[in-house]
C-alpha positions as CSV (number, residue, x, y, z in Angstrom):
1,X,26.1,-52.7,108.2
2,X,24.9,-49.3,107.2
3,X,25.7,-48.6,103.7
4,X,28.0,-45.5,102.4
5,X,27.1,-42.8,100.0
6,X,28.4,-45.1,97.0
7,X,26.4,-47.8,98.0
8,X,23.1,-45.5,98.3
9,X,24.2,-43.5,94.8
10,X,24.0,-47.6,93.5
11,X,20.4,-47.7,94.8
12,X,19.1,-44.5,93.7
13,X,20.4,-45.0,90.0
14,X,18.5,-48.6,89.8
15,X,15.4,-47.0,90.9
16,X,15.8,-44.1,88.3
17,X,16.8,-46.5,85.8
18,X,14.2,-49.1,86.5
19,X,11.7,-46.2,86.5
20,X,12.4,-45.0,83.3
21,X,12.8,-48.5,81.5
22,X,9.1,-49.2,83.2
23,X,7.4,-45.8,82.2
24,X,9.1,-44.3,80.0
25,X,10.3,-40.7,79.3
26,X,9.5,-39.0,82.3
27,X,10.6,-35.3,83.8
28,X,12.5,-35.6,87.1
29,X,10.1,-34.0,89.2
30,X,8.2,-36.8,88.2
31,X,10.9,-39.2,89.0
32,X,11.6,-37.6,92.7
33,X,7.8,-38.1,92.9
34,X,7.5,-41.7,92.1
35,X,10.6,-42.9,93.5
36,X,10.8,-40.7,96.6
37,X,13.9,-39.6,96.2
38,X,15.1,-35.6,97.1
39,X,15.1,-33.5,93.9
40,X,18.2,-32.6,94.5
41,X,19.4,-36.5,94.5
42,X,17.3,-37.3,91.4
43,X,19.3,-33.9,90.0
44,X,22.5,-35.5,91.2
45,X,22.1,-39.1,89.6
46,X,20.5,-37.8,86.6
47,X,23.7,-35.7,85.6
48,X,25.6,-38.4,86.6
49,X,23.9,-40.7,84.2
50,X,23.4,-38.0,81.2
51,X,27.3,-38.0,81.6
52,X,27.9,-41.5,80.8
53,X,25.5,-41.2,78.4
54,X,22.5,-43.8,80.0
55,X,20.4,-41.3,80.1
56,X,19.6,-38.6,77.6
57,X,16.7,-35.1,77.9
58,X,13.8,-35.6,75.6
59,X,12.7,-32.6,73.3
60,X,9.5,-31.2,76.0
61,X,6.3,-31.1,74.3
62,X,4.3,-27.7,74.4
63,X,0.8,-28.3,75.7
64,X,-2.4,-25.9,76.3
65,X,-0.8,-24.4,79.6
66,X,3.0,-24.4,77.9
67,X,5.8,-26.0,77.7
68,X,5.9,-28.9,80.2
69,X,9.3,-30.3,82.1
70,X,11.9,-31.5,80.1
71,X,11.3,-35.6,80.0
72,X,14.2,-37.7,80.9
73,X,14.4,-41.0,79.2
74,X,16.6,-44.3,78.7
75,X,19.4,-43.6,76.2
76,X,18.9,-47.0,74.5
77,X,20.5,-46.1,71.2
78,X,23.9,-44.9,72.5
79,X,25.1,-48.3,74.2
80,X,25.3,-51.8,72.5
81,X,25.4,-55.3,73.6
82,X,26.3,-58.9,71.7
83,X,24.1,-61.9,72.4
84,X,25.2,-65.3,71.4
85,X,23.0,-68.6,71.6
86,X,25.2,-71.5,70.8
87,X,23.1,-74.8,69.5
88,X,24.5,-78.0,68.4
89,X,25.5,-76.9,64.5
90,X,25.3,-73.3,64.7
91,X,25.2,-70.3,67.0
92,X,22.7,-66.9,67.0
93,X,24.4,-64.0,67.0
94,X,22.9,-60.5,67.4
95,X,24.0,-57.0,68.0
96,X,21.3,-54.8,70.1
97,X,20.8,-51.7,71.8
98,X,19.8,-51.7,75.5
99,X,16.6,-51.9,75.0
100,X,17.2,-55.6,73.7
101,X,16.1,-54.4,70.4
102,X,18.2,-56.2,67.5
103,X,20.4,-54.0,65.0
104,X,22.0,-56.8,63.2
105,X,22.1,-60.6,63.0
106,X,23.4,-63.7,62.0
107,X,24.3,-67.2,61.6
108,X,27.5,-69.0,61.9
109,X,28.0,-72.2,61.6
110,X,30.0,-74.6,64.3
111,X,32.6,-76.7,62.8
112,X,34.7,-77.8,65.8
113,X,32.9,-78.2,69.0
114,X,35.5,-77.5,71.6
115,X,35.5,-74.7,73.3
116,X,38.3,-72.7,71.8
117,X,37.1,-73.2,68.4
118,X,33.9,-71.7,69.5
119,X,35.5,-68.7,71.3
120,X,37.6,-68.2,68.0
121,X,34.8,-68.2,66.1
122,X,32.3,-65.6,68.4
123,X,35.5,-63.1,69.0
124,X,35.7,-63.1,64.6
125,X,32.0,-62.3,64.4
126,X,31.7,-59.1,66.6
127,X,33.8,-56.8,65.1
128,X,31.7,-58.5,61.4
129,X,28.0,-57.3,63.2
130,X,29.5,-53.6,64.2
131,X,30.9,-53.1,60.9
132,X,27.7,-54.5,59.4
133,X,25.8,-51.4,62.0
134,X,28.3,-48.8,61.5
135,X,28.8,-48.6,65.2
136,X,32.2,-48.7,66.6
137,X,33.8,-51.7,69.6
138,X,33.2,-49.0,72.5
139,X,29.8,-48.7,72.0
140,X,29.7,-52.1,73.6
141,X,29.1,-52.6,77.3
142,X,28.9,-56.3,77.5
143,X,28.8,-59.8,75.7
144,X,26.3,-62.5,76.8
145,X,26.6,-65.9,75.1
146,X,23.8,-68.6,76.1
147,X,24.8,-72.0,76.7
148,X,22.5,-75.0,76.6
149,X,23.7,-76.8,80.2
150,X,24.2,-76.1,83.8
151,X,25.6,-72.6,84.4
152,X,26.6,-70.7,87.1
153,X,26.4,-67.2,86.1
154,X,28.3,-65.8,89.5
155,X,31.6,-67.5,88.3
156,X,31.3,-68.1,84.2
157,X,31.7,-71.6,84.4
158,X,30.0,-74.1,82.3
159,X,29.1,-76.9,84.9
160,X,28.2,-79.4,82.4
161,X,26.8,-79.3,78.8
162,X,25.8,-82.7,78.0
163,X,25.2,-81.5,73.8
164,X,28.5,-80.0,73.8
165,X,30.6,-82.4,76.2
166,X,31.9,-79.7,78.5
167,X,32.5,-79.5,81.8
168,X,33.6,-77.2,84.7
169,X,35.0,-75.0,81.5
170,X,35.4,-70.9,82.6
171,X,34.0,-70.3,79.5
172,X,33.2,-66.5,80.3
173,X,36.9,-66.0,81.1
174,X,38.3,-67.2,78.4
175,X,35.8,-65.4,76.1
176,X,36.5,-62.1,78.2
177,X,40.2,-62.7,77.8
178,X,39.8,-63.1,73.8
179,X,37.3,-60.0,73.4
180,X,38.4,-58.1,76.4
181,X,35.4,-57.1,77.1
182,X,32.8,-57.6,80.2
183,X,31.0,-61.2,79.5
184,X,27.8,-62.8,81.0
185,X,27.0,-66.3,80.6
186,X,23.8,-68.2,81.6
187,X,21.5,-71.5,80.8
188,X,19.9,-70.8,77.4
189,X,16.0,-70.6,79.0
190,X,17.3,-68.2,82.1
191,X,18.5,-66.2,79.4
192,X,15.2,-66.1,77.6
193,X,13.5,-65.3,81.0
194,X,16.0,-62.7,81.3
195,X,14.9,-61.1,78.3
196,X,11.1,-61.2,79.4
197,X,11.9,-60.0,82.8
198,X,13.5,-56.6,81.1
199,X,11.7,-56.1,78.1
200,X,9.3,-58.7,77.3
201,X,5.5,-59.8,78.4
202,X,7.1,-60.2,82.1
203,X,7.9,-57.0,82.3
204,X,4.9,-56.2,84.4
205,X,5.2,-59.4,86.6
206,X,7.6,-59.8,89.7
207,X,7.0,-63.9,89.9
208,X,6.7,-65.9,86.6
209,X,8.0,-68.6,84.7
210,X,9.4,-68.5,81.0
211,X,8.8,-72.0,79.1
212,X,10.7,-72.9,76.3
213,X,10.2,-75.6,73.9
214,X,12.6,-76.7,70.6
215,X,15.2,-78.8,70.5
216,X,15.0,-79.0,74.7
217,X,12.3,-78.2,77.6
218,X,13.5,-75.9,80.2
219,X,11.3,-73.7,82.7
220,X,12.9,-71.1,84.4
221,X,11.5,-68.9,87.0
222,X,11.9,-65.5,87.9
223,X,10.6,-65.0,91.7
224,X,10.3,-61.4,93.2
225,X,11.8,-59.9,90.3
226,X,15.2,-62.2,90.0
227,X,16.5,-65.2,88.1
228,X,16.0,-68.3,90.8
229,X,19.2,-70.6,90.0
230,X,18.9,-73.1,92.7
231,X,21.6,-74.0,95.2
232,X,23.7,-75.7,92.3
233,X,22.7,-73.7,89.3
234,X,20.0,-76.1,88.4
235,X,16.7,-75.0,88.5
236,X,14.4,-75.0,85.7
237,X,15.7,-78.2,84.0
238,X,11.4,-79.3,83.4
239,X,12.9,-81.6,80.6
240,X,15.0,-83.6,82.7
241,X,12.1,-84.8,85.2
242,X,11.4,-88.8,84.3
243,X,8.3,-88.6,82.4
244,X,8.5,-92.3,80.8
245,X,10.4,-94.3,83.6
246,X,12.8,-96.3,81.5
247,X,12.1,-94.7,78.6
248,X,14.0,-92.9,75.2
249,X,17.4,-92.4,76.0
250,X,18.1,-88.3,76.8
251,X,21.3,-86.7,76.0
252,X,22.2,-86.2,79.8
253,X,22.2,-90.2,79.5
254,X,19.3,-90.9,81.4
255,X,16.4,-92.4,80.1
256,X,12.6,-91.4,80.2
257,X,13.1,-87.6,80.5
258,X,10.1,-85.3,79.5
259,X,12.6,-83.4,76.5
260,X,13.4,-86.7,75.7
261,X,9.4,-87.8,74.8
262,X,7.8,-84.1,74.1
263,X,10.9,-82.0,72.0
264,X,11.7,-81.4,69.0
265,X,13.8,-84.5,68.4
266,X,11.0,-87.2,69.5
267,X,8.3,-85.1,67.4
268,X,10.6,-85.7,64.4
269,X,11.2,-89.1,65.3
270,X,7.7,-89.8,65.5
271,X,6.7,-88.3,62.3
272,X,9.1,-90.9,60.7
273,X,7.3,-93.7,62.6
274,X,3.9,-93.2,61.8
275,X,4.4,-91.9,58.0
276,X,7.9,-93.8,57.0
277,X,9.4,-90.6,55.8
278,X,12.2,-88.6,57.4
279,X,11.6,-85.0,57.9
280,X,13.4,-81.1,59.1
281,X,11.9,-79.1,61.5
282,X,10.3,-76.5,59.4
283,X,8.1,-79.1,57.2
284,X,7.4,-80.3,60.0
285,X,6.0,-77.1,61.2
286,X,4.2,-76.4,58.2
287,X,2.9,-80.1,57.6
288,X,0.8,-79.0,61.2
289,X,0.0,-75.8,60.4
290,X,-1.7,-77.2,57.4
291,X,-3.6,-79.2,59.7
292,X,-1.9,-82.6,59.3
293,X,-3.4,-85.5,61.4
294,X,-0.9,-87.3,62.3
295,X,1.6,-84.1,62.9
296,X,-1.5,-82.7,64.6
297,X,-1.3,-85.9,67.0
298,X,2.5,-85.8,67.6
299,X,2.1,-82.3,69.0
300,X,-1.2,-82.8,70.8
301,X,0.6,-86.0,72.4
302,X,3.7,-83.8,73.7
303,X,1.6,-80.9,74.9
304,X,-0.4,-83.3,77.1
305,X,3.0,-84.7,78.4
306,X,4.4,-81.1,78.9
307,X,0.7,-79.8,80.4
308,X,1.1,-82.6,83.3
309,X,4.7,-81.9,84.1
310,X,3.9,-77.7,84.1
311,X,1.2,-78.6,86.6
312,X,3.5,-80.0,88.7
313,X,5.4,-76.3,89.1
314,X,2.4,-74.4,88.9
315,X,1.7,-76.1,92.0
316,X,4.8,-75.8,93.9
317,X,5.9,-72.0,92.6
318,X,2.4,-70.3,91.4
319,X,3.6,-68.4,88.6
320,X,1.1,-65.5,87.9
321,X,1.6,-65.9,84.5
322,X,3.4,-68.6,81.7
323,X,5.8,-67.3,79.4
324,X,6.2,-69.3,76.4
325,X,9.0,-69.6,74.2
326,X,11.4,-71.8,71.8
327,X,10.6,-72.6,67.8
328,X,7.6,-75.0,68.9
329,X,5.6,-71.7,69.6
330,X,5.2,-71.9,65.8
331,X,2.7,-74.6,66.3
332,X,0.6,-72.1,68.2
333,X,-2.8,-73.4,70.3
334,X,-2.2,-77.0,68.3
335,X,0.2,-77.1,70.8
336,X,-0.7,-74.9,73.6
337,X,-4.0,-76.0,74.0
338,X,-3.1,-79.5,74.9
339,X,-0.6,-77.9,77.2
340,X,-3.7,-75.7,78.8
341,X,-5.9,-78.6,79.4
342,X,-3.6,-81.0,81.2
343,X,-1.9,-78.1,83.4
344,X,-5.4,-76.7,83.9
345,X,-7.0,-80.3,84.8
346,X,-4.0,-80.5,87.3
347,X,-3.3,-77.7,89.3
348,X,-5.0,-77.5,92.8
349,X,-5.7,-73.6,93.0
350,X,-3.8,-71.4,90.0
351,X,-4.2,-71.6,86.3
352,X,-1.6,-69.0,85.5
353,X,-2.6,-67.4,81.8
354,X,-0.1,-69.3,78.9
355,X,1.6,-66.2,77.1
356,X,3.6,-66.6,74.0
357,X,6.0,-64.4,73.0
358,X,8.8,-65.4,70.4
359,X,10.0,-63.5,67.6
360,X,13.0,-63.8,65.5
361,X,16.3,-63.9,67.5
362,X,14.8,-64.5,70.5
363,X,17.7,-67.0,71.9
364,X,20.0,-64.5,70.8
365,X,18.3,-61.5,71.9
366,X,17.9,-63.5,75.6
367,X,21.4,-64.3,75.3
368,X,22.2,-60.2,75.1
369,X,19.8,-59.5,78.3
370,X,22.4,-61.0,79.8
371,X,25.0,-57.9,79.4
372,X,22.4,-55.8,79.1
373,X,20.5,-56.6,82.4
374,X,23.8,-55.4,84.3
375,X,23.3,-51.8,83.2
376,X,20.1,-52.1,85.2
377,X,20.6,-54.0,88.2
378,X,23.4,-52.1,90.1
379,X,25.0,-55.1,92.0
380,X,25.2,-57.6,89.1
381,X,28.7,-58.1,88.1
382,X,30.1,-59.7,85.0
383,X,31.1,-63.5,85.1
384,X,33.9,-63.0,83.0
């Protein structure tokens, strides 16, 4: 079926767009160049997009031979999105602008599991972070919440979340319904990957995968450019593969799953095995960085058991690169290195490069890709 002039107006702005949010400010002769577009098209779409504000006309710099084009960039300032990560006690919230880039964040605390408590409790925190920024509600094109689970992102529905006992709940509608604005919703890691895809070290990568490791293990993968969700919403669950047949019970109620001998939880646990003392996450951290043995052991032991499981994948998708995320990044190459050696000693032909890149907010941050990836992929449409 040919496609009409709206449907080739789409295209052209998500090749503009995607331009600019690859090379930055750049003058539209420039953009007809490397996009091989008419002038008068890029002329068309540009107005068009200066209008809704998207776009905005850099100051032009003056150079030996004079004043050179005026540069067209990526308004990233003048729209906002919300990002929520919820985790078992407590969910991430942040406020960005579109270049994922957060203004304002927090912490709230979950006091009622079910899902109208939580949708309560993230439709009382937005207005909080805009008054916090000074922006106003109509600067924001989009919510995106992250849910630990199986999603499908196409409909907003919560398949299953084993840590929060939900299932087949339209979460995004009833969030869209309370806010009355656009939502997104996604598994916590695709969100991540999400976030890398746009903005982060997969930006310059069309096929890679983005491993996270905290209080789960998930591996998504981004193939030719887009999120690859598997016939059922599924893919990427790396944590749920049997490691241990028979082994620690998982919260999906199986037992022997990788997350269930390699995350956060069984590193604790084991810390209070071999030294008799119980222990949080962040003494935990800090007991390795100081170059505890037996904390030193723990990790080493789980990056093995995650390095022989990533092989597996490595194998079957050949990633060009390994993007690695989640609060266990803290440990740094205590951890990764193990995790290099056993995928490396594994793999048949690739040894994709690890890459970490985690900051502060980073669930939160993926979880508002998730709007904000709709202002640059023209067909993506909000789940809720």
């Amino acid at each position: 079926m040919r496609g009409g002039p709206t449907t080739s107006r789409a295209i052209n702005r998500r090749l503009i767009l995607r331009l600019l949010r690859q090379q930055g400010p750049v003058s539209r002769a420039e953009l007809a160049s490397l996009t091989g577009l008419s002038a008068a098209a890029v002329t068309f779409v540009v107005a068009e997009l200066i209008e809704e504000a998207l776009v905005i006309e850099r100051e032009a710099v003056v150079g030996a031979t004079g004043r050179r084009p005026t540069p067209i960039d990526i308004n990233y300032e003048a729209h906002l999105t919300v990002g929520f990560k919820l985790h078992r006690h407590h969910i991430e919230c942040v406020l960005t602008d579109l270049a994922t880039t957060p203004l304002i964040a927090s912490d709230v605390d979950i006091c009622d599991p079910a899902p109208a408590a939580i949708i309560e409790t993230i439709a009382a925190t937005i207005p909080h972070l805009l008054q916090r920024a000074g922006r106003a509600s109509d600067a924001v094109v989009g919510i995106g919440v992250s849910i630990p689970g199986e999603i499908n992102p196409a409909t907003g529905i919560c398949l299953q979340s084993p840590r929060f006992g939900w299932r087949d709940l339209p979460f995004a509608e009833m969030l869209a319904e309370r806010v009355h604005a656009p939502v997104w919703i996604d598994d916590d890691v695709n969100a991540f990957a999400v976030a890398q895809r746009l903005f982060g070290a997969g930006r310059t990568h069309r096929n890679f995968a983005a491993l996270a490791i905290g209080a789960g293990i998930g591996c998504s993968l981004v193939i030719d450019g887009k999120i690859y969700h598997g016939s059922r919403s599924a893919a990427g669950k790396l944590g749920h593969t049997i490691s241990v047949p028979n082994g620690r019970l998982c919260e999906c109620g199986r037992h022997g799953c990788l997350m269930a001998h390699a995350a956060e939880p069984f590193m604790l646990d084991e810390w209070t095995r071999l030294t008799g003392q119980a222990i949080a996450w962040e003494p935990f951290v800090e007991a390795v960085q100081a170059g505890d043995d037996k904390g030193l052991s723990i990790v080493a032991d789980a990056g093995k058991r995650i390095g022989r499981h990533l092989a597996d994948m490595v194998n079957l998708f050949d990633p060009e690169v390994i993007v690695v995320g989640g609060e266990a990044v803290a440990f740094g190459e205590a951890l990764l290195g193990p995790i290099r050696c056993e995928m490396e000693a594994r793999t048949f032909f690739s040894n994709p490069k690890l890459v970490p890149d985690w900051v502060p907010n980073s669930w939160a941050r993926g979880a508002a890709a998730l709007a904000t990836q709709a202002v640059f992929d023209f067909e993506s449409v909000s789940s809720g």
